[in-house]
N, C-alpha and C positions, 0 to 999 in steps of 0.2 A: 489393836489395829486390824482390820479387815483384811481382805484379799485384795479388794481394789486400792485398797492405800498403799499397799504394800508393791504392787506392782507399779502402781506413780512414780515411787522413788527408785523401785532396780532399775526402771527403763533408762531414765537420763542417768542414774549409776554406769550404766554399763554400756552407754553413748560415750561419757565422759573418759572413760578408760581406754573407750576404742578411739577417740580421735587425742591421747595423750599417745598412744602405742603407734597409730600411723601417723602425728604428727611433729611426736618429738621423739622418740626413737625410729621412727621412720622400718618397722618390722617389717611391715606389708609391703613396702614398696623400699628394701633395701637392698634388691640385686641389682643387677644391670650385666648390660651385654657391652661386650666392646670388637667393633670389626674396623677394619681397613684393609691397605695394600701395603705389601714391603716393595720397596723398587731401590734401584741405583742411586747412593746419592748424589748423581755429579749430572745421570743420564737420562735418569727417568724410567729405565727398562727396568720391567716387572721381575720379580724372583721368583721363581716357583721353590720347593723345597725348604722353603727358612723355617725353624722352629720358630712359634711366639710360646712364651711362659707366663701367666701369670698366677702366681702363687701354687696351687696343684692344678689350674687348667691349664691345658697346651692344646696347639693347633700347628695345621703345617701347612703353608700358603702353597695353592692350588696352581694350572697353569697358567691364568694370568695373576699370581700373584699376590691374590688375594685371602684372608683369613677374618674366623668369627669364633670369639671364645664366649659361652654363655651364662646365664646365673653365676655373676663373679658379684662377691659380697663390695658392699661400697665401703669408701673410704676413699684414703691416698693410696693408692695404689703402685706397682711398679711392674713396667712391661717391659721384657727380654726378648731378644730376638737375634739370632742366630746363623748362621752359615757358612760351609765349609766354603771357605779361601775368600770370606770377607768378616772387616771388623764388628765384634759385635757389639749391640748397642741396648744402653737402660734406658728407660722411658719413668717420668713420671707422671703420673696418670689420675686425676682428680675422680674419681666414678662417683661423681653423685645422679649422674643420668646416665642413658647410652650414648657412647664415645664413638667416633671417626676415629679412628686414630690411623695417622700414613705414615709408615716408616723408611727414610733411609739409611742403607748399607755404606761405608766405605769400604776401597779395596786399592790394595797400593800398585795394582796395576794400571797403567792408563786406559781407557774406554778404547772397545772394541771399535775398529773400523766398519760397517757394515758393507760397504761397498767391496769389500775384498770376499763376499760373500755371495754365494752367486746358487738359484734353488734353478729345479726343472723338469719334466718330466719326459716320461720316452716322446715325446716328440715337440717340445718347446722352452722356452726359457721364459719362467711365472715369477709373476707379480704380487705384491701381496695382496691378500684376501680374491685371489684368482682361483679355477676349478680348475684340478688336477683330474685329467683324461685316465689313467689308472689308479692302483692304491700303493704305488711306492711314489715317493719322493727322492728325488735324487739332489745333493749338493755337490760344487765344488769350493776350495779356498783358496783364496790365496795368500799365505801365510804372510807372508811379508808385508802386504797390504792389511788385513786383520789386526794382526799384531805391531802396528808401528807407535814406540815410545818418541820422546821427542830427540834422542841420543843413537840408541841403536833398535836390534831385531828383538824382541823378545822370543823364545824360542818355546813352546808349547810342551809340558809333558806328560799332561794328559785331558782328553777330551770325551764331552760325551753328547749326544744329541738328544734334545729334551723334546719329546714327542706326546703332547697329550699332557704333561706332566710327568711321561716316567722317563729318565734316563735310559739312554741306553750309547753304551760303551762304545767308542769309535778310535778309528786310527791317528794321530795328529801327526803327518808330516811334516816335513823342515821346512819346506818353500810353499808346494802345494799339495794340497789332500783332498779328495774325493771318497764319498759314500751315497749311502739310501737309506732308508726310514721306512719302515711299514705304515701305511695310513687307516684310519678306523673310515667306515661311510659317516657320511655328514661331513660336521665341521671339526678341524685338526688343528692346532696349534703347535708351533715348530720353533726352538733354539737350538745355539749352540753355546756350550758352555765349557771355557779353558783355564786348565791353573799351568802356572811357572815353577820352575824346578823347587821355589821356596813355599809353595802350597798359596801362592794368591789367586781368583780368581776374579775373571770379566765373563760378563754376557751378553748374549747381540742379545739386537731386538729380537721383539715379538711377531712372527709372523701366523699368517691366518690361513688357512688352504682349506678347501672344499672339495670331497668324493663324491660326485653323481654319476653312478654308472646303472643302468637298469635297461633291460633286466639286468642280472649277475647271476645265471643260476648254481655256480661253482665256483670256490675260492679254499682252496690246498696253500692251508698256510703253517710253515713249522719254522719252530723258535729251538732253540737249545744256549745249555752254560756250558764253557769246556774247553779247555783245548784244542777242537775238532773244525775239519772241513768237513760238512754234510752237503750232500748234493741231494736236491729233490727230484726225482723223476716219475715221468706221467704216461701211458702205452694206449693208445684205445687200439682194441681188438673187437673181432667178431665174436659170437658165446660160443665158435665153434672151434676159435684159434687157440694155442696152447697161452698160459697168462707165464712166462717166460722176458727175464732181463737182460737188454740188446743193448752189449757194451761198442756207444761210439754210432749204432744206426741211426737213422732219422726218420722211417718209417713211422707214422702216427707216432711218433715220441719228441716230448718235451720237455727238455733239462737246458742246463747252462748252456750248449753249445748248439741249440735249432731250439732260441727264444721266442720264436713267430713263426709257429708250422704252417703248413695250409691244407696239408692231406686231413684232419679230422673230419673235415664237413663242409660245404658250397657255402662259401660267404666268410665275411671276414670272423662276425659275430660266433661262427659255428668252431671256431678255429681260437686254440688255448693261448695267452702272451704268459711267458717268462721271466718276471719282471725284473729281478737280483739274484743276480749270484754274488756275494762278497767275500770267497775266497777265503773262508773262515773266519776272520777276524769280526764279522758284523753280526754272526749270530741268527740268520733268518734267512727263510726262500720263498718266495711267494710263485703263486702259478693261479691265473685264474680264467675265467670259462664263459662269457655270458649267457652260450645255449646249448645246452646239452643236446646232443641226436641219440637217437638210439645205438646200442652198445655196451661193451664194457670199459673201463675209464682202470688200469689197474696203476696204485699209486706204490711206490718203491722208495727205498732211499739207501744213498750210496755214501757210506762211512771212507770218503776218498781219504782222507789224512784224519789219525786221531793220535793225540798227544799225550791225553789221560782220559780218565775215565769221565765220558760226558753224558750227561741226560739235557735230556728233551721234551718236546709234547709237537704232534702234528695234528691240526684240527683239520677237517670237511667241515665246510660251509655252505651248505644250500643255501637257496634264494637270498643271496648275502645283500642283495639290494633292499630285501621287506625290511618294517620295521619290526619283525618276530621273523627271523633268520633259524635255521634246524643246523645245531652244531654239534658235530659227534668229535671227542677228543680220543688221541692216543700216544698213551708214554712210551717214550724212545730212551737208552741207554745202551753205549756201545763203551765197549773195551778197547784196549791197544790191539787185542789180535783178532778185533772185527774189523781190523783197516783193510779197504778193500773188498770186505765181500757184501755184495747187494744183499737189504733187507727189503721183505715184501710186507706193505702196510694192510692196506686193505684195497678192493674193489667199488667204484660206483658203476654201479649196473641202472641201466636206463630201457625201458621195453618202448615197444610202437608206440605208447599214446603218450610218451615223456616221461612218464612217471620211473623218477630216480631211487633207487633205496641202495643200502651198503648192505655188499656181501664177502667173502671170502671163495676165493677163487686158487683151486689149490697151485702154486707153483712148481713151474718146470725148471729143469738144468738152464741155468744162463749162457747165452751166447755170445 
């Protein structure tokens, strides 16, 4: 037998092999993906946080609630899904193609009231998918309204604000409660989410809020874990004034208690907003700038109450409006017997033509 004969018969050999291999073992094409949404089962509202499992893939639904697990071998497959203070749930799942699959949660709490739910910001009361005029968000509740069974109160014992998708730890009072939320620029997604003293949990809707501020050429924002009240404080001086901490003045300084100076600079824009103080229990202080004047800008922070030993990070944020924002971080960590005494972070020093850079400006005895 020749060479050409012999190739006659390997070629449909090894056609016939391949279309027994992609067609009845299905090799080639025997993965598949499977995504959806996990929501409420009663409500419809999105879950952020759920585990989904299948077999060794897992994913964890995003802030509206959605997940994608990929190259998962076919078969009958079985989908878990997960979440603290609701029941959880198996799925059986055919994977011979890519799947939809929508899940719902139950939870032996009744659904949230949303109307006892009330957002806003420093100067109006927002709507969903409305443009928030700074980057905190503020809510109030009203517990009683939020929380009504069809017998009595349920009473809340612990809460946390789901911003973006990350929790974050919040107060739950008995009747009514109020807080704030840090907001990212662009577009923000916002809940609230509560369990019952037996670990059940509900969650409001989904709401949508938008950051357009620009310019923005400074944004002083610090987060910390801890037991602690951190106060943020902000001084502009001249480069020939002492860079010194003025406990209680109002001169170019802004902290919790002169939220909206006016001495930094002619105009509103020129002139820093305060946005939260939360009195420790919130975790975060925002302060920001949309126009830098020339000067020095020195940034402080005051260990007012600390309980245990807490860390932190305080970033500077230039042009926080661009979509390539200059972000310089710095770790914070204070003891019980830093309570009370003012710590100095750093300087933004700004010359004649605007041009901002971070310095260190050595400090004086506080006053």
């Amino acid at each position: 037998m020749n060479s050409s004969q012999k190739r006659r018969i390997f070629i449909p050999l090894l056609l016939a092999v391949a279309m027994m291999l992609t067609g009845c073992l299905g090799i080639w094409t025997s993965h598949y993906n499977v995504a959806g949404t996990v929501m409420e089962e009663d409500t419809g509202v999105p879950l952020v946080g759920a585990l989904v499992t299948m077999g060794l893939r897992r994913a964890v639904t995003d802030a509206r609630g959605n997940f994608e697990l990929k190259t998962l071998a076919a078969g009958q497959r079985e989908l878990k899904v997960e979440l603290d203070g609701y029941e959880p749930t198996v799925l059986s799942v055919d994977l011979s193609s890519n799947k939809t699959v929508d899940v719902g949660l139950a939870s032996a709490l009744p659904p949230i009231q949303n109307d006892g739910l009330m957002m806003y910001d420093i100067n109006r009361i927002l709507s969903d998918r409305d443009t928030v005029t700074y980057t905190a968000l503020f809510y109030q509740i009203n517990m009683v309204r939020f929380l009504v069974p069809s017998a009595s109160f349920v009473q809340a014992d612990r809460m946390v604000a789901i911003v973006n998708g990350q929790p974050i730890d919040q107060y739950p009072g008995h009747t009514y409660t109020h807080g704030a939320v840090p907001l990212a620029m662009g577009e923000n997604t916002f809940q609230i989410r509560v369990w019952d003293s037996e670990g059940h949990a509900r969650t409001s809707a989904l709401y949508t809020y938008y950051v357009d501020i620009n310019p923005l050429d400074l944004r002083v924002f610090m987060t910390w874990a801890g037991g602690a009240d951190l106060d943020l404080h902000m001084f502009k001086r001249d480069s020939e004034e002492p860079n010194v901490f003025t406990h209680g003045g109002s001169d170019r300084h802004v902290y919790f208690n002169n939220m909206r100076p006016h001495d930094f600079g002619i105009g509103e824009d020129r002139n820093p907003v305060y946005e939260w103080d939360g009195a420790g229990y919130s975790g975060w202080e925002n302060i920001i700038l949309p126009v830098l004047t020339p000067g020095e800008y020195h940034i402080w922070v005051l260990p007012y109450e600390v309980y245990e030993q807490t860390t932190g990070q305080l970033k500077v944020i230039f042009n926080a409006a661009s979509p390539t924002p200059t972000e310089a971080t710095f770790d914070l960590m204070f003891d019980l017997e830093d309570e009370k005494n003012e710590y100095y972070v750093i300087t933004v020093r700004v010359d004649e033509k605007g041009e901002a850079t971070l310095v260190e400006v050595e400090p004086g005895e506080a006053l």
